[in-house]
N, C-alpha and C positions, 0 to 999 in steps of 0.2 A: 111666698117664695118657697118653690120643692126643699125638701133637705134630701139629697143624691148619695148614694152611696156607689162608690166606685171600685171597683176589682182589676186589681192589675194583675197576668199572666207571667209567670216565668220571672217574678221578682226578688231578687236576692239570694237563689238558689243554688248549692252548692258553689260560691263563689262567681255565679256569674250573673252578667244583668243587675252591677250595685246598681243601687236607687235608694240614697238615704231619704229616710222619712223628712226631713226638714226638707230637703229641694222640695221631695214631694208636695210640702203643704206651702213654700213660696209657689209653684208654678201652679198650684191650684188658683193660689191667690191671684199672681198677674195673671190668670183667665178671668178674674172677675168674680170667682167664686169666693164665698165670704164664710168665714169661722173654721177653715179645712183641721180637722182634726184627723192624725192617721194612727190606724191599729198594729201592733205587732210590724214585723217589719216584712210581712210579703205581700205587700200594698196594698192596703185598702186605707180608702180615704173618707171622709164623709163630707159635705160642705150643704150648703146653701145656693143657690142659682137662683138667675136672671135669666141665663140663656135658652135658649132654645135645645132641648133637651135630645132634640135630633144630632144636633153637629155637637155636644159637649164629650163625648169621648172621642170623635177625630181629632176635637183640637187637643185634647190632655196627650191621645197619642203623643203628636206630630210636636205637642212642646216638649216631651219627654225624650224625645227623639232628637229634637235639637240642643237638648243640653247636656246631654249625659251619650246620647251615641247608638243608643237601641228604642226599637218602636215597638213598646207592649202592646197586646190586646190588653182594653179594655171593656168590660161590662158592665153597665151601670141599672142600677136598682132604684126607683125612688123607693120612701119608708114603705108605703100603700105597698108595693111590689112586693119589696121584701118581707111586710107582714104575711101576703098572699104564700110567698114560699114557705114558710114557716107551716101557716095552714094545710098547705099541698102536702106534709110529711108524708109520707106511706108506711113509715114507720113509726109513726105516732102512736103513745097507748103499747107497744110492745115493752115490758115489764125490764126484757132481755137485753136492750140495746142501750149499746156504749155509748155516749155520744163521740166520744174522742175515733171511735171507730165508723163515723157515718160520715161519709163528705158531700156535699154539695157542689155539682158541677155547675156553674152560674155560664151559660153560652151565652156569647154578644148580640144575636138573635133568636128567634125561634125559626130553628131548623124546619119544621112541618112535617107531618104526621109519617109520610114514608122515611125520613131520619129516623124518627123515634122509634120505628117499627123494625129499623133495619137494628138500628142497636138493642132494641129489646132482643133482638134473635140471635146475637153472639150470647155463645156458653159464655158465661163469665165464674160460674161455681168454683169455689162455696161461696164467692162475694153473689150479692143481689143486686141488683141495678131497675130502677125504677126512670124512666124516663118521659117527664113529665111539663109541657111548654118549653120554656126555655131551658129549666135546669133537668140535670141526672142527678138524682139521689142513688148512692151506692152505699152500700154497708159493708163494710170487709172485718166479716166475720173472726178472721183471726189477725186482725193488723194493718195497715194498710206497708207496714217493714213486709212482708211475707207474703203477698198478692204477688198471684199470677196471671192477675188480670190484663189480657190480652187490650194494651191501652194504643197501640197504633189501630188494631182493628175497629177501635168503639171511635177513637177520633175521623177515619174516615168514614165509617158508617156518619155518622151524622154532618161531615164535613164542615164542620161550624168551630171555628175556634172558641175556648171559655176556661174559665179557672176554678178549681177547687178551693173550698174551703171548709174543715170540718163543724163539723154542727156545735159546738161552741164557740167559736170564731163570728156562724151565722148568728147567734143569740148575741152577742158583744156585738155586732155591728148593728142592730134593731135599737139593741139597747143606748149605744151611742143615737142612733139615728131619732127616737124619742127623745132625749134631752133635750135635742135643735128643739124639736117642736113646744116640748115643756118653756121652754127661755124664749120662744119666741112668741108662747101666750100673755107670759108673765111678764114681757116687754110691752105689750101691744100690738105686736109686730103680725 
């Protein structure tokens, strides 16, 4: 069975778009997803699946939607995936970098190669923005408090909704997402 990891958009932020983490992991459960553990509270969830990994962020949507009153996006990762981002770093091996300063844009598709290209071409300096399958890797050099980073321009350049999350957040959700699999050797399962 996948272990999923799930990114909610726009959750919890500055007051708006509540989403307590407990709803979140009952309405994970009544979809059928099993062990839903959630991180910090700008949603991200992890669980286990049966479903069909095509229609399981419509329905997390559209439950989330029905219970609480607003429809996140969301993007979902299996572990494989997420290990793969990890890998894709472009800032990997830089001696310099923060991680509390690198975010990862996780898109709910991959936009295709003219997205990537249009937003590689917006100035974003001094941030770096790497744009890579589905996700942007950005590094903001002095903050992501103090970015000028031109963010309605980069979101229609690729026109794809997705969420941030910075590069410790990314490593705690891996690392959540290996336990599933640890406990589900050690189970049998």
């Amino acid at each position: 069975m996948p272990v999923v990891i799930a990114l909610l958009r726009g959750v919890n932020v500055g007051g708006h778009c509540k989403l307590p983490m407990a709803t979140l992991r009952a309405i994970c459960e009544q979809l059928g997803h099993e062990g839903a553990v959630t991180y910090i509270q700008s949603g991200n969830a992890v669980f286990r699946t049966k479903r069909d990994l095509g229609s399981v962020a419509g329905e997390l949507e559209a439950a989330i939607e029905a219970k609480v009153g607003f429809r996140p996006a969301v993007a979902l990762r299996t572990m494989d995936q997420m290990q793969a981002v990890i890998a894709a770093n472009p800032f990997a091996g830089r001696a310099s970098i923060d991680p509390a300063r690198l975010l990862v844009t996780f898109l709910v598709k991959d936009p295709g190669e003219a997205a990537r290209e249009r937003a590689r071409a917006i100035d974003v300096a001094p941030e770096e923005l790497h744009a890579i399958g589905s996700e942007m890797f950005i590094y903001f050099a002095n903050g992501l408090g103090r970015t000028k980073l031109p963010w309605k321009a980069l979101e229609r350049s690729i026109d794809c909704p997705g969420t941030g999350r910075n590069w410790n957040t990314v490593l705690k959700l891996l690392e959540i997402a290996r336990g599933f699999k640890t406990e589900s050797v050690s189970r049998g399962v």
